[in-house]
SERO-4910 file (N, C-alpha, C, O; in steps of 0.05 Angstrom, whole numbers):
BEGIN
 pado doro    nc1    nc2    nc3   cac1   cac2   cac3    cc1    cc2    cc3    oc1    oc2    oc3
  Unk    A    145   -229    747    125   -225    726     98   -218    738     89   -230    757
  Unk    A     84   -195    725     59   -193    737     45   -208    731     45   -216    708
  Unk    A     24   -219    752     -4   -235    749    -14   -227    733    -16   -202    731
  Unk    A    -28   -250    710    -43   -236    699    -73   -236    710    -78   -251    729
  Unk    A    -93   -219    699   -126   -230    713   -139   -250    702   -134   -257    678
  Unk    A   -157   -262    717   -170   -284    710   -194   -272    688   -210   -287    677
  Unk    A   -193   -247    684   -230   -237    664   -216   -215    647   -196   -204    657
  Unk    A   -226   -206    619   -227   -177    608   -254   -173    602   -274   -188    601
  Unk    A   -249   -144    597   -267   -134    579   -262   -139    543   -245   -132    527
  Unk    A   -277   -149    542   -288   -155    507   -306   -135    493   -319   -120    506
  Unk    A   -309   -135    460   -328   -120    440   -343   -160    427   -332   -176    412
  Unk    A   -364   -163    437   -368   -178    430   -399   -178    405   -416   -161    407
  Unk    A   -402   -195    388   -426   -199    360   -451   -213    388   -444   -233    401
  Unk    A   -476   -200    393   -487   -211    410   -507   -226    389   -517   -248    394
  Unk    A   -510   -213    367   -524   -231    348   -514   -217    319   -500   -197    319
  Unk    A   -522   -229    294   -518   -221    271   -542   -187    270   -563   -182    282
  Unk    A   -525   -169    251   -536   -155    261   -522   -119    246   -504   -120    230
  Unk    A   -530    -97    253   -521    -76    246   -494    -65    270   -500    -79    290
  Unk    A   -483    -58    274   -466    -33    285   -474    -47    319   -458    -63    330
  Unk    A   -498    -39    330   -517    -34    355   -506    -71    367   -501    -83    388
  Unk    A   -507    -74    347   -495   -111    357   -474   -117    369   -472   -140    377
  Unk    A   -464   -108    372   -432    -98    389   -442    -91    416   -454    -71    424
  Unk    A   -430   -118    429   -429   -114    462   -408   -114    476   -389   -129    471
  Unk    A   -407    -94    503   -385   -100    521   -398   -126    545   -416   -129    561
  Unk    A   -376   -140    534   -377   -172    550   -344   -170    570   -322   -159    564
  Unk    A   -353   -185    594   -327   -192    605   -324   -234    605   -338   -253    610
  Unk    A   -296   -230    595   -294   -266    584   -272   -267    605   -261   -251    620
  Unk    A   -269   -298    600   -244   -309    609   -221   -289    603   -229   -268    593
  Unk    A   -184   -292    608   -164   -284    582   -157   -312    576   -158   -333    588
  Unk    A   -151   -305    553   -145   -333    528   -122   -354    547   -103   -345    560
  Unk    A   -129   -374    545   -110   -392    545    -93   -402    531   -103   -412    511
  Unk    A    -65   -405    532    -45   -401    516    -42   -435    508    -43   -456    521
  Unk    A    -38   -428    477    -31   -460    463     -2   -460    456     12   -441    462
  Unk    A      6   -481    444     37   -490    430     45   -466    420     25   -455    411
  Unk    A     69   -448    416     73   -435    401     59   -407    407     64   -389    392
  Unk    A     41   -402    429     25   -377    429     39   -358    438     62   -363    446
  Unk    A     27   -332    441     45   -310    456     17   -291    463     -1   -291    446
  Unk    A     15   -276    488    -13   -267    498     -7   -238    492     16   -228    495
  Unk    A    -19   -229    486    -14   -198    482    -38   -181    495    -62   -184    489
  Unk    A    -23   -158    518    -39   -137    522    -46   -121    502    -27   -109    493
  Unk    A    -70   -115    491    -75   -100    473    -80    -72    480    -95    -66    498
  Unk    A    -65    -54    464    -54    -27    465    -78    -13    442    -87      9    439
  Unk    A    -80    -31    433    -97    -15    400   -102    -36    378    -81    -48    370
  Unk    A   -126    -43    367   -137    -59    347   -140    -49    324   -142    -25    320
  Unk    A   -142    -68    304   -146    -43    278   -174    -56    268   -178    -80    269
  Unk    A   -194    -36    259   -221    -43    246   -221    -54    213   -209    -43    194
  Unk    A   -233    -70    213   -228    -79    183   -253    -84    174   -271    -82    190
  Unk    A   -259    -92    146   -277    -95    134   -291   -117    139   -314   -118    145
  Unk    A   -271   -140    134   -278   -166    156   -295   -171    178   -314   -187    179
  Unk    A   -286   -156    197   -305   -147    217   -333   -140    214   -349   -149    230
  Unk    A   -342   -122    193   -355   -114    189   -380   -149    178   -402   -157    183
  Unk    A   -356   -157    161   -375   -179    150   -383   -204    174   -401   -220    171
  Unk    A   -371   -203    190   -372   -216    206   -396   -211    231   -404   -231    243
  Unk    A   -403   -192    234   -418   -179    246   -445   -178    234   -465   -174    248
  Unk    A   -446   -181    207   -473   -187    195   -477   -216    193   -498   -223    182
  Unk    A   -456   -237    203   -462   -258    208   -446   -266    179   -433   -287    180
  Unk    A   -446   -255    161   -423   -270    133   -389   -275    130   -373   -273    110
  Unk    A   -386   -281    152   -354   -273    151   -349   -302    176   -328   -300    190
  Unk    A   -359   -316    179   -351   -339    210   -329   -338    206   -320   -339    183
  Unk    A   -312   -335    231   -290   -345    246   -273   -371    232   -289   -372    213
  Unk    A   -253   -393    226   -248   -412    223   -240   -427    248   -231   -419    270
  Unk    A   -244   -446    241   -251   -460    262   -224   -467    284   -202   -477    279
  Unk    A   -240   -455    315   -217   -460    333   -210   -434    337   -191   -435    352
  Unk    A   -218   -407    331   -209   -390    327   -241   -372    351   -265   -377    356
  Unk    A   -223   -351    356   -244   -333    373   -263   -326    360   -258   -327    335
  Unk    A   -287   -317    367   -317   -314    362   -313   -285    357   -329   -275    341
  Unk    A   -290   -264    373   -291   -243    378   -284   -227    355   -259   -229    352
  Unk    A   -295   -212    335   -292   -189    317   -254   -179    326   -246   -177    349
  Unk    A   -241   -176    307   -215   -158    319   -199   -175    306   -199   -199    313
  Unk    A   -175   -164    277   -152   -183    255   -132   -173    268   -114   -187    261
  Unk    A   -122   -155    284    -95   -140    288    -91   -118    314    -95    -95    322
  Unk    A    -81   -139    319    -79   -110    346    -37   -100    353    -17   -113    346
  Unk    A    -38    -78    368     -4    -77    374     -7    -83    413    -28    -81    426
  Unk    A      8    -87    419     10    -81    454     34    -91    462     55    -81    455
  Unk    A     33   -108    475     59   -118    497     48   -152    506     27   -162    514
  Unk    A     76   -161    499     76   -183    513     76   -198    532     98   -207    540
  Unk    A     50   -206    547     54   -216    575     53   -241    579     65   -247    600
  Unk    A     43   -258    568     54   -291    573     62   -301    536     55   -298    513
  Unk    A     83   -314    551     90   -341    521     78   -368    530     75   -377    553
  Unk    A     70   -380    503     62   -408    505     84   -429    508    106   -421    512
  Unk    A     79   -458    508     99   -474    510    110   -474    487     96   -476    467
  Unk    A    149   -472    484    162   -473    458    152   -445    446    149   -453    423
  Unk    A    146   -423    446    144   -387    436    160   -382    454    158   -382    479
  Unk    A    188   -374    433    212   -359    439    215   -335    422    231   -316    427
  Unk    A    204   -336    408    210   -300    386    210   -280    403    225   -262    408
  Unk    A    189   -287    412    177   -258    428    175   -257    452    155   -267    462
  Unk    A    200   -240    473    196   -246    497    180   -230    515    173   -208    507
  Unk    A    170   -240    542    159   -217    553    162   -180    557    182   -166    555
  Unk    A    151   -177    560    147   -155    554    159   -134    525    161   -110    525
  Unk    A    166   -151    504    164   -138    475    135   -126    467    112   -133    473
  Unk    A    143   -104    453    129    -91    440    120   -103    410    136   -109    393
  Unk    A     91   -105    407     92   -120    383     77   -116    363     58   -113    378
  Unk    A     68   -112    342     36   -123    326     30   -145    314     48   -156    301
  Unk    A     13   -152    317      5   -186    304    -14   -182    290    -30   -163    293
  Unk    A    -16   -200    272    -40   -210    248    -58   -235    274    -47   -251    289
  Unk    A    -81   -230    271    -90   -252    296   -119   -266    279   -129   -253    260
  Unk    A   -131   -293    287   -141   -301    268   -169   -294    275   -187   -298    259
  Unk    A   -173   -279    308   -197   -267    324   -191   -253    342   -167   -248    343
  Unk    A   -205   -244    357   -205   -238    380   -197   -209    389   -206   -200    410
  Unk    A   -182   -198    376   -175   -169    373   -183   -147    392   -170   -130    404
  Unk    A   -216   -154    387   -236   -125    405   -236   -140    425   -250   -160    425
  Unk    A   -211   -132    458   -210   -147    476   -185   -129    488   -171   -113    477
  Unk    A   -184   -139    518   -161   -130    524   -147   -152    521   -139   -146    498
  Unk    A   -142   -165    523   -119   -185    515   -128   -211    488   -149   -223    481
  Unk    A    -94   -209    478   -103   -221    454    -88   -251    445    -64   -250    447
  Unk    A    -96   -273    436    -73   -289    436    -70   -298    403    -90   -303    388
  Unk    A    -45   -300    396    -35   -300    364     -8   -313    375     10   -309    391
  Unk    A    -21   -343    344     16   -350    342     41   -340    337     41   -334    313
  Unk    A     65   -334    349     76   -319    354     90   -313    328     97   -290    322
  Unk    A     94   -337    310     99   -325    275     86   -308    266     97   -298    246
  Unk    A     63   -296    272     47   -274    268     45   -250    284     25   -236    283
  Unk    A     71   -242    303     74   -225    314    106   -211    303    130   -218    302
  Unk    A     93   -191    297    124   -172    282    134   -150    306    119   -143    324
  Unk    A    154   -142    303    164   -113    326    146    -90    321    136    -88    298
  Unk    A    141    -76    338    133    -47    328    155    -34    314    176    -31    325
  Unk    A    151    -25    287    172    -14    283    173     16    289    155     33    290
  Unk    A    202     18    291    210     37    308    203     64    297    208     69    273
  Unk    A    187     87    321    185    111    301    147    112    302    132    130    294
  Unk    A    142     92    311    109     77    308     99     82    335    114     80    354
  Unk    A     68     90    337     55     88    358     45     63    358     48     48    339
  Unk    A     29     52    386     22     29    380     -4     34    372    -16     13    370
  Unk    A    -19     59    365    -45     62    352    -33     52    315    -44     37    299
  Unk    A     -6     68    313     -4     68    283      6     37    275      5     27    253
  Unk    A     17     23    306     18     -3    288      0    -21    292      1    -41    278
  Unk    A    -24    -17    316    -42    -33    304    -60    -25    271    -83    -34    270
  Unk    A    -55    -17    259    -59    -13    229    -41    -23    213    -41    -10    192
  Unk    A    -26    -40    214     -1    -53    205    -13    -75    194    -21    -73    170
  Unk    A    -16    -98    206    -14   -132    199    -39   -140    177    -33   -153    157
  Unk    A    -71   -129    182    -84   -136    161    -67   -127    136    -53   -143    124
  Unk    A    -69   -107    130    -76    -94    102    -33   -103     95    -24   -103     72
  Unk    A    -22   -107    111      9   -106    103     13   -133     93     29   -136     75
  Unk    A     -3   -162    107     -2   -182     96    -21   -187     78    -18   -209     66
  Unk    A    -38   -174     74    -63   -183     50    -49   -169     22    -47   -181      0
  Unk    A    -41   -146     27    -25   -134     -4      5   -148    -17     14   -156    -39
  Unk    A     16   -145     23     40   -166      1     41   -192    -13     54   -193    -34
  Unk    A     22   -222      0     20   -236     -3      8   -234    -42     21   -242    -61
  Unk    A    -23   -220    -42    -37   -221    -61    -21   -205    -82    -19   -215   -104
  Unk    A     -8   -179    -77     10   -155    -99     26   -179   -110     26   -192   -131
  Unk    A     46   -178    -80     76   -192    -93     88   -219   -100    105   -224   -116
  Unk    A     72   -240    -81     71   -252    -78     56   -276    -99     70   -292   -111
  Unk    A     25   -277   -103     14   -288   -119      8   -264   -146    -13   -262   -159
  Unk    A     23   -254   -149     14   -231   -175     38   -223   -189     37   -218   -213
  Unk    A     64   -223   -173     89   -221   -175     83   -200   -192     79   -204   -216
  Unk    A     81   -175   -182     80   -148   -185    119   -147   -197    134   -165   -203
  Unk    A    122   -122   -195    154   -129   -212    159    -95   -213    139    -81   -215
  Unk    A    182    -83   -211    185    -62   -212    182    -51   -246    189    -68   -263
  Unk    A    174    -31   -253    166    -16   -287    140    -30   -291    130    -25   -313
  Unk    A    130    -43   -280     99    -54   -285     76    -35   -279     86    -13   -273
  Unk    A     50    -36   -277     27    -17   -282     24    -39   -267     30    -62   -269
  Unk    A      8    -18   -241    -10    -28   -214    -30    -11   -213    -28     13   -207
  Unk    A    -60    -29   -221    -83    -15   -211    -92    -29   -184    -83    -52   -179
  Unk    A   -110    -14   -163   -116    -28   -143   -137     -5   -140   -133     18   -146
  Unk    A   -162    -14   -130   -189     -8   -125   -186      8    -99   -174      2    -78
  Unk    A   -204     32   -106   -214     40    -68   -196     47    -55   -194     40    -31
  Unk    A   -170     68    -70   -147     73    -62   -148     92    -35   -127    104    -29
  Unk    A   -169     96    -22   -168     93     10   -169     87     27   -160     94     48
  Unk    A   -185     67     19   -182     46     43   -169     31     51   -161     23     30
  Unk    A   -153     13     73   -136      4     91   -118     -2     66   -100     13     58
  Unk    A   -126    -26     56   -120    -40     34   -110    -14      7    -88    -16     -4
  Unk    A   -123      1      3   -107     18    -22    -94     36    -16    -83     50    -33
  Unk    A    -93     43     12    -69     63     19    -42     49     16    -22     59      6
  Unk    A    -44     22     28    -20      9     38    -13     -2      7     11     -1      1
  Unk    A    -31    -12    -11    -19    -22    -37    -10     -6    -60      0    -13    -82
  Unk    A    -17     24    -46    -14     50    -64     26     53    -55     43     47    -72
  Unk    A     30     59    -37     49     58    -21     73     35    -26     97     40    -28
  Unk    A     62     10    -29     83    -15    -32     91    -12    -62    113     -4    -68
  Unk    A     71    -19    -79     77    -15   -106     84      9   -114     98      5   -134
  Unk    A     83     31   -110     98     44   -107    130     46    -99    145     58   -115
  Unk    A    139     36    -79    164     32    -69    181     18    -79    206     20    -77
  Unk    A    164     -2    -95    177    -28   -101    177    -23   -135    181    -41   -152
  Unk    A    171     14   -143    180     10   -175    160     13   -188    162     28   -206
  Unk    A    136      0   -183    104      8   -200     96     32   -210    103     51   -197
  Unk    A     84     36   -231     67     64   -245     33     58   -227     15     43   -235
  Unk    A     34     71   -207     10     65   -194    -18     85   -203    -21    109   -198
  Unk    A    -31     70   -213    -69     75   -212    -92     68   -190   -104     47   -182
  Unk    A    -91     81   -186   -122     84   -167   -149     94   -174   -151    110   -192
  Unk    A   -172     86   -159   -196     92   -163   -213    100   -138   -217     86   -118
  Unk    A   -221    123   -141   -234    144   -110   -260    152   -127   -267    152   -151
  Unk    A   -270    157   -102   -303    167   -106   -306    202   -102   -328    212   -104
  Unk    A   -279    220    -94   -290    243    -97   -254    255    -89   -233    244    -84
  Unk    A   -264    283    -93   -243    301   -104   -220    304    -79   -196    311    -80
  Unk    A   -235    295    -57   -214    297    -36   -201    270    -25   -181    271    -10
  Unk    A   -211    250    -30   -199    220    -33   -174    232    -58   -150    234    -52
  Unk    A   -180    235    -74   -161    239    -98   -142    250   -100   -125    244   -117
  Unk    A   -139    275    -77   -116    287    -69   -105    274    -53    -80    275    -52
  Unk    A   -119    258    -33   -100    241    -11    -88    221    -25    -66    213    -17
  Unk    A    -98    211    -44    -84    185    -56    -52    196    -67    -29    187    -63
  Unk    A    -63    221    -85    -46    228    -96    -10    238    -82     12    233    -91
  Unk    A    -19    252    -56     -4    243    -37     13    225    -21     31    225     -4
  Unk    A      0    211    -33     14    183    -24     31    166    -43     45    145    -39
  Unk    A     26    181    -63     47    174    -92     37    164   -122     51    162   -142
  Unk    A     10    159   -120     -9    152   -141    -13    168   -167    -24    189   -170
  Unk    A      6    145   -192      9    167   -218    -10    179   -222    -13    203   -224
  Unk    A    -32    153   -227    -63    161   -250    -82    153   -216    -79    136   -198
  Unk    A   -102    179   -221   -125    172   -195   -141    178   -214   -136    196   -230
  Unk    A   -170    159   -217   -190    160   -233   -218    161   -210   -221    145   -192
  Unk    A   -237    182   -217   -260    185   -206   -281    167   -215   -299    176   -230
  Unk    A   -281    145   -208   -305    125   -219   -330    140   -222   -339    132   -243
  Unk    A   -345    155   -212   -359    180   -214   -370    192   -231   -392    197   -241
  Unk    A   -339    198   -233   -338    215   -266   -328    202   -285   -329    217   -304
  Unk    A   -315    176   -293   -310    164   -319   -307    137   -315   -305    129   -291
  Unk    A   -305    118   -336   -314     90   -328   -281     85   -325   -265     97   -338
  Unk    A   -276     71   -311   -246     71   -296   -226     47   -320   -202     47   -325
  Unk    A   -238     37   -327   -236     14   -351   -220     37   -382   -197     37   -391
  Unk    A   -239     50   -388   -237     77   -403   -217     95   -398   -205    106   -416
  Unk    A   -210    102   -368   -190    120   -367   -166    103   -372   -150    112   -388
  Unk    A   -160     74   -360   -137     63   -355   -130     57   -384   -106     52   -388
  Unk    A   -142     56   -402   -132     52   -434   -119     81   -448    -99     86   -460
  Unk    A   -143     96   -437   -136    121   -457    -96    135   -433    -81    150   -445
  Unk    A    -92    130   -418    -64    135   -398    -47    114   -410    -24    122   -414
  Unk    A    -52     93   -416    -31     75   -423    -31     67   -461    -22     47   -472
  Unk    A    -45     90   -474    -47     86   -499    -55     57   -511    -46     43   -530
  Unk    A    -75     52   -491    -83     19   -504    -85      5   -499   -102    -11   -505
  Unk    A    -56      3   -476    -39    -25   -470    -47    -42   -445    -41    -65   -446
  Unk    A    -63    -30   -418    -70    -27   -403    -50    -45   -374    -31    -58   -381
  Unk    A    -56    -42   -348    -45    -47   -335    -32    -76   -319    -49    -93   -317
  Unk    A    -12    -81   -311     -2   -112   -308    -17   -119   -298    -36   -129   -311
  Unk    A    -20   -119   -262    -33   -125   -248    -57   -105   -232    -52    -80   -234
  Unk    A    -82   -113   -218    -94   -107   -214   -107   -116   -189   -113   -140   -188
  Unk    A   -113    -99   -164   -122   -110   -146   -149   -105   -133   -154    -84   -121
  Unk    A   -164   -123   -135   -199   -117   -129   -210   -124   -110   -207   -148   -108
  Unk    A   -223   -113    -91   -237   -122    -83   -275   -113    -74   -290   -114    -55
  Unk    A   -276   -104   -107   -299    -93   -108   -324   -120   -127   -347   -119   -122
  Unk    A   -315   -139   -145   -328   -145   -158   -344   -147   -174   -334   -144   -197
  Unk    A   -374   -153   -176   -394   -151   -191   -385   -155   -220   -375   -175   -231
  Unk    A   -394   -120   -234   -390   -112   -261   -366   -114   -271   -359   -121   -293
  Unk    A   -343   -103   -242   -308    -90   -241   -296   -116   -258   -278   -112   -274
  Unk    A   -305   -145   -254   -296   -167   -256   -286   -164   -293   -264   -161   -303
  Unk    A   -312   -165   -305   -299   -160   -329   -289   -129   -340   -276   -124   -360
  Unk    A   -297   -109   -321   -286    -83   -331   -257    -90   -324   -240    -80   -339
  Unk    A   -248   -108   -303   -215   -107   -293   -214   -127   -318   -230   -135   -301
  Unk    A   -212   -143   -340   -217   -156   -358   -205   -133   -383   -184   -134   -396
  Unk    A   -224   -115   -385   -218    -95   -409   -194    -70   -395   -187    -51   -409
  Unk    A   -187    -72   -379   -170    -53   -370   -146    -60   -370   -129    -43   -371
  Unk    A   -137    -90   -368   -111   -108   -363   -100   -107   -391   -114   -106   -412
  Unk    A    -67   -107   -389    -58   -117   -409    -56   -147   -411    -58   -163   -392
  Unk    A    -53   -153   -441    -31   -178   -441    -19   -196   -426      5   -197   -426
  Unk    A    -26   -204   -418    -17   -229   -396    -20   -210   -370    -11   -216   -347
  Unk    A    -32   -191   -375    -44   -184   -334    -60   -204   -322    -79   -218   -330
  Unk    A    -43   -202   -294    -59   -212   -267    -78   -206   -255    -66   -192   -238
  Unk    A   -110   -206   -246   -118   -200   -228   -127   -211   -210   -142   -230   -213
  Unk    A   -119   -200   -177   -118   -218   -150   -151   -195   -150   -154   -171   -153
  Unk    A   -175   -225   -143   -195   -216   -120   -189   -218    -94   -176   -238    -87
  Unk    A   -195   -202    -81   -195   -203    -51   -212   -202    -33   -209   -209    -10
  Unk    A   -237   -192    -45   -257   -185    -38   -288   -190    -60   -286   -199    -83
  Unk    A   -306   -184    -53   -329   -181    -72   -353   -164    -62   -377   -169    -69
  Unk    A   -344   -141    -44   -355   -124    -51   -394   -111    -59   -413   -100    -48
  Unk    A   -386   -121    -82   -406   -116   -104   -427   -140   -112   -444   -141   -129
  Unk    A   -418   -157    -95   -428   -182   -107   -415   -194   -124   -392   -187   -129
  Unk    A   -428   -221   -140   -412   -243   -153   -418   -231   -178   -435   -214   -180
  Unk    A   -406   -240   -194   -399   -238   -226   -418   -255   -239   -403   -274   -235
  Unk    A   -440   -267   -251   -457   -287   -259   -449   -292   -284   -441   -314   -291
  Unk    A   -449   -273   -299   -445   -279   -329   -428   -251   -334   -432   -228   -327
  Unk    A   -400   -267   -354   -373   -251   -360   -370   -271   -382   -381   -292   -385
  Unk    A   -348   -258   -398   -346   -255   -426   -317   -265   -419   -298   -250   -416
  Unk    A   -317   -300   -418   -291   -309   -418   -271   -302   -449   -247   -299   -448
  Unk    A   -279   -301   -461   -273   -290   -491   -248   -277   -477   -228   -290   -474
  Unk    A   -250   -246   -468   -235   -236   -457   -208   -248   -448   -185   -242   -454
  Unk    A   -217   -268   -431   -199   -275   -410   -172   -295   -432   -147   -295   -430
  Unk    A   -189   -309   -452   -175   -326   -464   -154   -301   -481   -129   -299   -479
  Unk    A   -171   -283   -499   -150   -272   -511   -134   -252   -504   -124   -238   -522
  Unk    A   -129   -248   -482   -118   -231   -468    -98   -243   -446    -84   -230   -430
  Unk    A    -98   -277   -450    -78   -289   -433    -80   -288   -412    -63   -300   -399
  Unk    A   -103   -272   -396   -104   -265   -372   -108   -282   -350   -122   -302   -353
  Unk    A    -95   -276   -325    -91   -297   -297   -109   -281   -285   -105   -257   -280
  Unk    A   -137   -297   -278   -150   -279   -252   -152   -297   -229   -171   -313   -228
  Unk    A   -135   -296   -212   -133   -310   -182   -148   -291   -155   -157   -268   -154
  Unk    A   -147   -304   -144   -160   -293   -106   -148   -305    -81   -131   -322    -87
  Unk    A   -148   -304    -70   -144   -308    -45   -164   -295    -21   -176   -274    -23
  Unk    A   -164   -316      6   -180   -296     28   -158   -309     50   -152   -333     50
  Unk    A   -147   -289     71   -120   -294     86   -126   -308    112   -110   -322    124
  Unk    A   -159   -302    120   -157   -314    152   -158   -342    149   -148   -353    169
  Unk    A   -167   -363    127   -169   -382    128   -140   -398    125   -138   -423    124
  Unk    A   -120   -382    124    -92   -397    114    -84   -418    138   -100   -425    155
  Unk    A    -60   -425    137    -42   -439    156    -25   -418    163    -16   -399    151
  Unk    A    -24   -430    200    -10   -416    210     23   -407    192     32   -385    185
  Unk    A     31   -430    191     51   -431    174     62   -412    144     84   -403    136
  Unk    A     35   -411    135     30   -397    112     30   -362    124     46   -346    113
  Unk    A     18   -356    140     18   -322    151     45   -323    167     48   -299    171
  Unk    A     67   -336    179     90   -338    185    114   -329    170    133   -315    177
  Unk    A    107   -345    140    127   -335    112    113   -309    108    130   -291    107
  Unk    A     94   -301    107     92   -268     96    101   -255    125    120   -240    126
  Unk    A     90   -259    142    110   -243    173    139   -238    167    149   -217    174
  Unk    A    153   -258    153    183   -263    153    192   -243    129    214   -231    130
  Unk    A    173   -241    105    180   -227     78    176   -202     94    194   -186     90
  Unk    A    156   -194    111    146   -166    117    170   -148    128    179   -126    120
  Unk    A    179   -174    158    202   -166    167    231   -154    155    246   -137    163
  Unk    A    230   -171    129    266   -163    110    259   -153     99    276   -135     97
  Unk    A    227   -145     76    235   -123     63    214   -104     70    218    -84     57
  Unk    A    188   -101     87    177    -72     88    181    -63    108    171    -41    110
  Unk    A    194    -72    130    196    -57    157    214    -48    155    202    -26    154
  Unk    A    237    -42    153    262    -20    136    250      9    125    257     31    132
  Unk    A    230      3    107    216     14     92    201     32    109    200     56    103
  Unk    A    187     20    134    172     35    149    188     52    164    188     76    164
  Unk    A    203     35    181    224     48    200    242     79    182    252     98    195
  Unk    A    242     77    159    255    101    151    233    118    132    237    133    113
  Unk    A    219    112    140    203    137    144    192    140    107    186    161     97
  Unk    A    190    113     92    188    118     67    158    108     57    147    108     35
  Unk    A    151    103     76    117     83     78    109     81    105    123     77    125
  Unk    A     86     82    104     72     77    129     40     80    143     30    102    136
  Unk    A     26     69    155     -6     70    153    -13    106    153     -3    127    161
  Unk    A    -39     96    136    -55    130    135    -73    113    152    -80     90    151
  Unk    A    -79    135    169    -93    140    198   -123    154    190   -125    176    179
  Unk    A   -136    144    194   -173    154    191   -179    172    222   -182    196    227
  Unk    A   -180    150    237   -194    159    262   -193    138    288   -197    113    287
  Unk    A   -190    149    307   -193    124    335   -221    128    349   -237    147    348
  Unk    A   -223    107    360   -250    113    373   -236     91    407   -213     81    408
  Unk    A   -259     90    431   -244     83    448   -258     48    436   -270     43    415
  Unk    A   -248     25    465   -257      2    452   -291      6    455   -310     -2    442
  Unk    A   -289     16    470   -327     16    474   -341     18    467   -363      7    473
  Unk    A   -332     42    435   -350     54    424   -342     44    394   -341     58    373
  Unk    A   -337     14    397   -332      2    372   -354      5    349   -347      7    326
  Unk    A   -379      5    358   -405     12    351   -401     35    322   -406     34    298
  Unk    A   -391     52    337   -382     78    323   -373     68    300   -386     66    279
  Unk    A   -340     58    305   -326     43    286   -330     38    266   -319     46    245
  Unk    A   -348     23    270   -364     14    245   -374     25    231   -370     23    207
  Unk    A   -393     43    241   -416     62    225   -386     83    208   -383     83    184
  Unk    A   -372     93    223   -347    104    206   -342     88    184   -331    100    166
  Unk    A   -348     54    180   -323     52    162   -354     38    137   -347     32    114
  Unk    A   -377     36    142   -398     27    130   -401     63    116   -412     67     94
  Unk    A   -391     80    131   -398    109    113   -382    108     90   -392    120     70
  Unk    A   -353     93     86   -349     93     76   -325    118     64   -308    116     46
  Unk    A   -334    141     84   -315    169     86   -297    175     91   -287    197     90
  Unk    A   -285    143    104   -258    142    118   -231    142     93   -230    132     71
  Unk    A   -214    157    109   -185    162     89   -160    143    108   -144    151    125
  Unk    A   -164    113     97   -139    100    110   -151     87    137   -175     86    139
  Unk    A   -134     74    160   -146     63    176   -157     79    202   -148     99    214
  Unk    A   -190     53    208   -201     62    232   -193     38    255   -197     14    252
  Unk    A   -180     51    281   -171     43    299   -184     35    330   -192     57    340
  Unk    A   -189     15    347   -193     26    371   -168     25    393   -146     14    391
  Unk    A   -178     39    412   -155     42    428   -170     39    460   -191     48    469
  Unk    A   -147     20    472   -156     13    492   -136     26    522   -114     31    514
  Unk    A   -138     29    539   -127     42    564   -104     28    567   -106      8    553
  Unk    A    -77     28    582    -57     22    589    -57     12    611    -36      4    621
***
């Protein structure tokens, strides 16, 4: 087995802060706990998270790396005591609870899936956020259902490419919402019945006048503010809507009226805070039913842009523009 080194290079938060706050640090490599598995990182994926985290609103949970970075793919070079899934040198991607922007990364090994086959390891570090945040919140707590109406917000980004895509696969009449004419064709691309230009019409308004009334089962947000009761007037009858985010800010005053006569379930969830245990069972659902899915070529991440790890800086400012179509990546040397 090769030695590993005693130091990496890191993207480390030197303080709360814009983009420019992003430093290259050299740290320890992680020391391996119960159950761990160390991963060379091949490629991280940039998330929004990150972003909040970096302005100082997003802390770490506790026990968990300081370092910006939800998902990376690479190779396995040490197991912890009792981590048998994944042997050395497998190819892998993991959901990780930090640490990401780094060359090496350590995640309990229930949270490391195969690359599936057919996959770069740029395309599968874009895998684990957005694949466990949609299934868990879509299918999981929303029990999305095949012939049902799926709206989901911001259908380009990490998160609405991949929920455009699942609910889709899995049977959904899928709706989306883009900010301009060429988001709208990519969505549409990707399989999206109804794409509505928030822009150009109040998205609440289109989803009634498409569904003659009735409006859509479930709904997935993570924009908030105003959306909170517009996703209110847009839901049918016993629709669900999962927050995931807020975006927009909090909701202060809404018109429970709505909620009562409309039967409506509005739940949330936020994924880094779970149990290990808990991101293990969606690893395991991911494994039996979307990686099939990926491997044959029927779904799979939309790709924005890579940048190297260095210029994580960049990264950011890419994904704060907001112009990005699908995921932004870094990529680190071999």
């Amino acid at each position: 087995m090769q030695k590993l080194p005693d130091s990496m290079t890191v993207v480390a938060i030197s303080e709360p802060g814009g983009p420019e706050v992003l430093k290259i640090e050299t740290r320890p490599v992680p020391e391996l706990g119960q159950g761990e598995i160390l991963i060379r990182v091949a490629a991280a994926g940039v998330n929004r998270p990150d972003v909040l985290q970096r302005k100082g609103a997003y802390p770490p949970p506790k026990g968990a790396s300081d370092l910006p970075g939800l998902e990376v793919a690479g190779e396995v070079v040490a197991c912890g005591t009792g981590a048998t899934l994944h042997p050395i040198g497998a190819k892998v991607t993991a959901l990780a609870p930090g640490g990401g922007y780094a060359e090496y990364c350590k995640v309990p090994e229930g949270h490391a899936l195969p690359v599936p086959e057919g996959l770069t390891m740029i395309q599968a570090a874009a895998l684990p956020e957005t694949f466990f945040t949609v299934w868990t919140n879509v299918f999981d707590r929303s029990g999305l259902k095949s012939g049902e109406r799926f709206l989901v917000h911001g259908g380009t980004s990490g998160i609405g490419t991949t929920a455009i895509q699942l609910a889709k696969a899995f049977g959904a009449e899928v709706f989306t919402t883009v900010g301009s004419a060429d988001k709208a064709e990519a969505v549409k691309a990707l399989g999206a019945d109804h794409v509505i230009n928030y822009r150009e019409q109040a998205f609440e308004k289109a989803v009634l006048e498409a569904t003659d009334g009735e409006g859509v089962n479930v709904i997935l947000d993570m924009v908030g503010g105003d959306y909170v009761e517009r996703n209110w007037k847009a839901a049918a009858i016993e629709g669900r809507i999962c927050q995931i985010a807020t975006l927009n800010g909090i909701a202060e005053n809404v018109n429970f009226s709505r909620l009562m006569v409309k039967r409506l379930t509005h739940t949330g969830s936020t994924l880094r805070p779970r149990s290990d245990a808990f991101k293990t069972e969606i690893a395991n659902s991911l494994r039996e039913k979307v990686w099939p899915l990926i491997e044959s070529g029927r779904i799979g991440p939309v790709m924005d842009s890579t940048f190297p790890l260095s210029e994580a800086a960049d990264a950011h400012r890419r994904m704060e523009s907001s112009g990005h179509i699908g995921k932004i990546v870094l990529t680190l040397e071999s």
